[in-house]
C-alpha positions in Angstrom: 0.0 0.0 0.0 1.5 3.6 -0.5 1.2 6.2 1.9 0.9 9.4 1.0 4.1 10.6 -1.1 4.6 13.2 -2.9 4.7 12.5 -6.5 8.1 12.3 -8.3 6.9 15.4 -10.5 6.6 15.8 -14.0 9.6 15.4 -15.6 10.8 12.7 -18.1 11.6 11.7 -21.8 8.9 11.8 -24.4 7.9 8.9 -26.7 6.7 8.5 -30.0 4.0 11.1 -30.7 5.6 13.6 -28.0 3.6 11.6 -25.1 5.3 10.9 -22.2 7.3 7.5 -22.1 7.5 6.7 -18.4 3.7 7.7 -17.6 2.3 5.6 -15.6 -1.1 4.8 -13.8 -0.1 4.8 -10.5 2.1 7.9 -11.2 -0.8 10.1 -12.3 -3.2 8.4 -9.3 -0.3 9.5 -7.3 -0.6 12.9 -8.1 -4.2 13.4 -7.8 -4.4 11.8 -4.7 -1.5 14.0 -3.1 -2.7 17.3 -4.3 -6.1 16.6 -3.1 -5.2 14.9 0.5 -3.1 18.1 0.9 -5.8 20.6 0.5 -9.0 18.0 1.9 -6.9 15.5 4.1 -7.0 11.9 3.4 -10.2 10.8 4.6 -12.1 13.2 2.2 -10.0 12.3 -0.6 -10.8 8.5 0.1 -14.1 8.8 0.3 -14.0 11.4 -3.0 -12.0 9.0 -4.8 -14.1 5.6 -3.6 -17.3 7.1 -5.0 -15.4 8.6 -8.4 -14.6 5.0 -8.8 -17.8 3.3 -8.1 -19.6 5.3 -11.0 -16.5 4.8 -13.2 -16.6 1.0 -12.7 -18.9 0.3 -15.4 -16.8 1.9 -17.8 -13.6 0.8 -16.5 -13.7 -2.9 -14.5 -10.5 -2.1 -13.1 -11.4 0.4 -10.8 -12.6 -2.4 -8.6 -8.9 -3.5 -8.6 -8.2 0.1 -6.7 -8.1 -0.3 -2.8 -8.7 2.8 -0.8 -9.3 1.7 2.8 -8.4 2.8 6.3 -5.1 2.3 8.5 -5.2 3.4 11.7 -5.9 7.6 11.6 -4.6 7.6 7.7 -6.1 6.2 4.7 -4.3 4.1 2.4 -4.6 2.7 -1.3 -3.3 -0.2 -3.3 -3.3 0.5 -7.4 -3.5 -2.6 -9.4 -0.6 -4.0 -10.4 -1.1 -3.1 -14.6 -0.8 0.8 -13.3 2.6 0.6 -12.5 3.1 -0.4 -16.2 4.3 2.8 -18.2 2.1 3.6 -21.1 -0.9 0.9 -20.2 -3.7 2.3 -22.3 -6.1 0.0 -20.6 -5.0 1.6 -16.9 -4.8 4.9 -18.2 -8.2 4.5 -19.7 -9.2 3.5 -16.5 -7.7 6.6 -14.5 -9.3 8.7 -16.8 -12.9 7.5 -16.5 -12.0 7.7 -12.9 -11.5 11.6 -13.5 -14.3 12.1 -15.7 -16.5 11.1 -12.4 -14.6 12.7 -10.4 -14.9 16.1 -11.6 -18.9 16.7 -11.0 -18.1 15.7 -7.3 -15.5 18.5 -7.0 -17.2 21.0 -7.9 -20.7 20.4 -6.3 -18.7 19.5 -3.5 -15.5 21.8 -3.1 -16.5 24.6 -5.9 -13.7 25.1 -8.2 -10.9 24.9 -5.8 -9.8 21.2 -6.1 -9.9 21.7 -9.6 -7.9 24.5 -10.2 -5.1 23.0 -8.5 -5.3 19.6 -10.4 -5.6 21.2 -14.2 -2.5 22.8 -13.9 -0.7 19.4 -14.0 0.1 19.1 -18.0 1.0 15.4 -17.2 -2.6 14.2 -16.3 -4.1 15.9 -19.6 -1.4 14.0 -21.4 -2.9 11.0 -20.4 -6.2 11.8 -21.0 -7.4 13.0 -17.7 -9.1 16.4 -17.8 -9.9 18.3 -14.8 -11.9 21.4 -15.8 -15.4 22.8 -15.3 -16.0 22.3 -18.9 -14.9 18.1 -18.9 -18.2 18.3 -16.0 -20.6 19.4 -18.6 
C-alpha cells in the first residue's frame, strides 16, 4: 500500500508522438491523490476517490482492482498491479474514466478549488485525464 508521497513530479523523456514514455497509472493516481489529500486531508480524498470509482466502474472494471481503505488515523490505497506499467492504455483509460466522475463531485462539493489545482498538471491531460469545469458538462 502507499502512503501518502509526494509525486516524483513531472519530468521525463517523451515517446513516440511527443507523449510521455514513463507515464504511468499509478504515477498520475499518485498525483491526484497527493494534491487533493493536501488541501481536503485523506479521509475526504478516500471517500471522493471511492465514489469517483464506483460510478466509473462500469466503464472501466479495473477500478474495482483500486483499494482505498483505512489504516489506523490515515487512509491508504493499493493500485493494481497493470498501473505501475508505463504507457498501459487500458490503466490509463481506466484513470481517466476515474477523473471524468470525479470532476462533477469536486465542484458540487469543493466549488472550483480542487480543480484548479489539479488542471494545472500538464501530465494528467497527457494522459487523458481532464480536470476542468467544462470536462463536467
Amino acid at each position: 500500500m502507499s502512503d501518502l508521497v509526494p509525486p516524483s513530479g513531472e519530468q521525463g523523456s517523451r515517446g513516440e508522438g511527443g507523449r510521455p514514455q514513463e507515464l504511468a497509472a499509478a504515477t498520475q493516481f499518485d498525483l491526484i491523490w497527493s494534491n487533493m489529500a493536501e488541501l481536503l486531508g485523506t479521509a475526504a480524498t478516500a471517500a471522493l476517490l471511492r465514489r469517483a470509482a464506483r460510478y466509473a466502474a462500469d466503464r472501466a472494471p479495473g477500478l474495482n482492482e483500486l483499494l482505498i481503505e483505512r489504516n489506523g488515523p490515515t487512509y491508504h490505497y493499493e493500485i493494481p498491479s497493470a498501473w505501475h506499467e508505463a504507457g498501459n492504455e487500458q490503466a490509463l483509460s481506466a484513470l481517466a474514466a476515474l477523473g471524468d466522475e470525479l470532476v462533477p463531485i469536486l465542484l458540487e462539493l469543493t466549488g472550483s478549488i480542487v480543480i484548479h489545482r489539479l488542471e494545472r498538471f500538464s501530465s494528467l491531460r497527457e494522459v487523458g485525464i481532464h480536470f476542468s469545469k467544462e470536462s463536467a458538462s
